[in-house]
C-alpha positions, 0 to 999 in steps of 0.5 A: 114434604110432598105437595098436599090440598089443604081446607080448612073446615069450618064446621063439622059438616064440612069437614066430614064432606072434605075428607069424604072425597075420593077417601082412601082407606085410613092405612094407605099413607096417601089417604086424606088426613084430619090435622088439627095440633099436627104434632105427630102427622106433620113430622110424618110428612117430613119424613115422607112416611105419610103422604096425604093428598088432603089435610082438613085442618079441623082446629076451629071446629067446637070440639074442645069442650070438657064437661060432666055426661049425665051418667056422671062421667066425663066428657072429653073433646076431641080437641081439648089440648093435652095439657089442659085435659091433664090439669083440669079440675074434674079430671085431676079430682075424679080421674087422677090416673089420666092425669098422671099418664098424660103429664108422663107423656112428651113435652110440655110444648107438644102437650100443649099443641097435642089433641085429645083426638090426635093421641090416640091415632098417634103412630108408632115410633118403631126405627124401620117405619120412620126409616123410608130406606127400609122395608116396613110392613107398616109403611109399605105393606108387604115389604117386610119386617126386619125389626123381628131379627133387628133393632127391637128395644123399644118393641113389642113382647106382646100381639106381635105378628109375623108381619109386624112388632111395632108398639103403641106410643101413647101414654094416655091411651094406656090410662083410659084403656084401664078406665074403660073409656068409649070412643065417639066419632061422626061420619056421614053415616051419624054417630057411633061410639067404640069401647076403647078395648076396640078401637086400637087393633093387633097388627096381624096381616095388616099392620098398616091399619092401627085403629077401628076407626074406618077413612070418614070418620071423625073423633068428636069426644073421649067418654069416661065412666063415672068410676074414675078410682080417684082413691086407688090409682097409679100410673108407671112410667119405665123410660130411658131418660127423664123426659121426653122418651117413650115408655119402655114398659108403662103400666096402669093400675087401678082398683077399688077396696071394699071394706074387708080391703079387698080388691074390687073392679080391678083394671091393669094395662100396660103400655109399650109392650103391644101393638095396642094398650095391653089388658088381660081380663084374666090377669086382673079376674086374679087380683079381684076379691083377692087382699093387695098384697105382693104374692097376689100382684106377682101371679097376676104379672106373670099371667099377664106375661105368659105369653111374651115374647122377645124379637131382635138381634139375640144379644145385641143392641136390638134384643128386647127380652129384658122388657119381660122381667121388666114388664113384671117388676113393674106391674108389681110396683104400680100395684104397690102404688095404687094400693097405698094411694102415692099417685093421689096422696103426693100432692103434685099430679104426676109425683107418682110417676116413676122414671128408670134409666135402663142400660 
């Protein structure tokens, strides 16, 4: 681990001038860094994958709070430990999927270090970018991408580009892509808030740079809209082991059903498959109005991957087309769930998480 500045803010306005001087653009990997659980930023320093001159520890800031919004929605700080946004009350009730998505997430260790925040600017797990040996257009833009014709199993079949296949690795993102939740961040230039479908970008020619989120500016909360489908609602997890692994295939689905049982503001994302939590309003315009049934689920997947694509050394180690048909029957299945209500009928939040050894 490289040498570093360190300060410790101890309110916001402080932290915002901290980080605010001689900022770099957020996807250099010298650029100043917020930390505050530091589960995924401090591994990246050891590996020399990131190499902030500046960390503005943030933890002691009050941004941990969780508490109903006017507008009957939910209000998520920043810093609110994983763990305890998982297992609070108004979220297990009222928004069960984020539960789910979060308990499938990492450990419990690391839940309970992890921040709300810190999640979504989580980055990706891809081989080559943890592997300074290597090139990386992540890492060190321009240098290339050998993951394309490489090892590419856990990669992306979805928004890929030519300069980059690297995959998003959170599991909470992929639920509050699903509940439509909004970003709030503070720079020196005030506040803003930032649709969820908006803040994660494609990699296109600049892969370096993961989110909307511009150099000086600070993640205060996560927002939730008051419809947190708390009937209908499932969240997948496709992983190579038990625990501790990220997703192969995850997917979130949730729905509501009027009283002819028919499917209403439907909302479908998957995980593991993009550069970014991956939706498709015109897979889900099919679901909607339409009954839950398994032919309906099944057009919607196959629209939904339409235009996969699988990278890697064909037939090798590193080819990840089986995360197509895959992706399919899991989409399915998590349609399935959500219209028989297992994740919230299970008694235990997190029984509705489904777990598969692949070969």
């Amino acid at each position: 681990m490289r040498a570093f500045d360190y300060a410790a803010a101890p309110d916001l306005d402080t932290a915002l001038s901290a980080i605010g001087v001689g900022a770099l653009p957020l996807g250099s990997s010298h650029s100043a860094r917020f930390v505050a659980g530091g589960t995924n930023l401090i591994d990246l320093m050891k590996e020399d994958v990131m190499q902030p001159w500046r960390l503005v520890d943030i933890s002691r800031l009050p941004l941990a709070a969780i508490e109903e919004t006017s507008e009957g929605g939910l209000r998520l700080g920043a810093l609110a430990r994983n763990a305890d946004t998982a297992k609070h009350p108004l979220v297990r009730q009222r928004y069960p999927l984020l539960s789910a998505a979060i308990l499938a997430g990492a450990s419990p260790q690391l839940r309970n270090m992890a921040t709300n925040g810190g999640n979504l600017l989580q980055r990706t797990r891809c081989y080559y970018f943890y592997d300074v040996g290597v090139p990386c257009n992540k890492r060190a833009p321009g240098s290339g991408c050998p993951a394309r014709t490489g090892l590419a199993r856990q990669l992306a079949i979805l928004g890929a580009s030519q300069a980059c296949i690297a995959t998003h690795p959170s599991d909470m993102c992929v639920a509050l892509a699903a509940l439509e939740a909004r970003v709030h961040v503070r720079s020196p230039r005030g506040n803003r808030a930032i649709a969820f479908a908006e803040f994660h970008r494609l990699p296109g020619d600049q892969p370096q740079v993961d989110a909307t989120l511009e150099s000086d500016e600070l993640i205060t909360h996560i927002e939730l809209p008051a419809r947190g489908y708390a009937r209908h609602c499932a969240y997948l997890k496709v992983r190579e082991r038990a625990s501790y692994a990220f997703a192969l295939v995850s997917v979130a689905a949730a729905f509501e059903l009027d009283g002819e049982g028919r499917m209403r503001h439907v909302r479908l994302a998957l995980g593991g498959v993009a550069h970014k939590p991956w939706r498709d309003l015109e897979a889900e315009a099919l679901l909607e109005g339409q009954a839950p049934q398994a032919e309906t689920f099944e057009r919607a997947a196959e629209q939904l991957l339409a235009p996969a694509q699988a990278y890697g050394s064909p037939g090798g180690p590193g080819h990840n087309g089986f995360k197509i048909p895959l992706a399919r029957r899991a989409i399915v299945r998590t349609l399935e769930m959500a219209r028989d209500g297992e994740l919230t009928n299970t008694g235990e939040l997190g029984a509705g998480i489904f777990q598969e050894q692949q070969p």
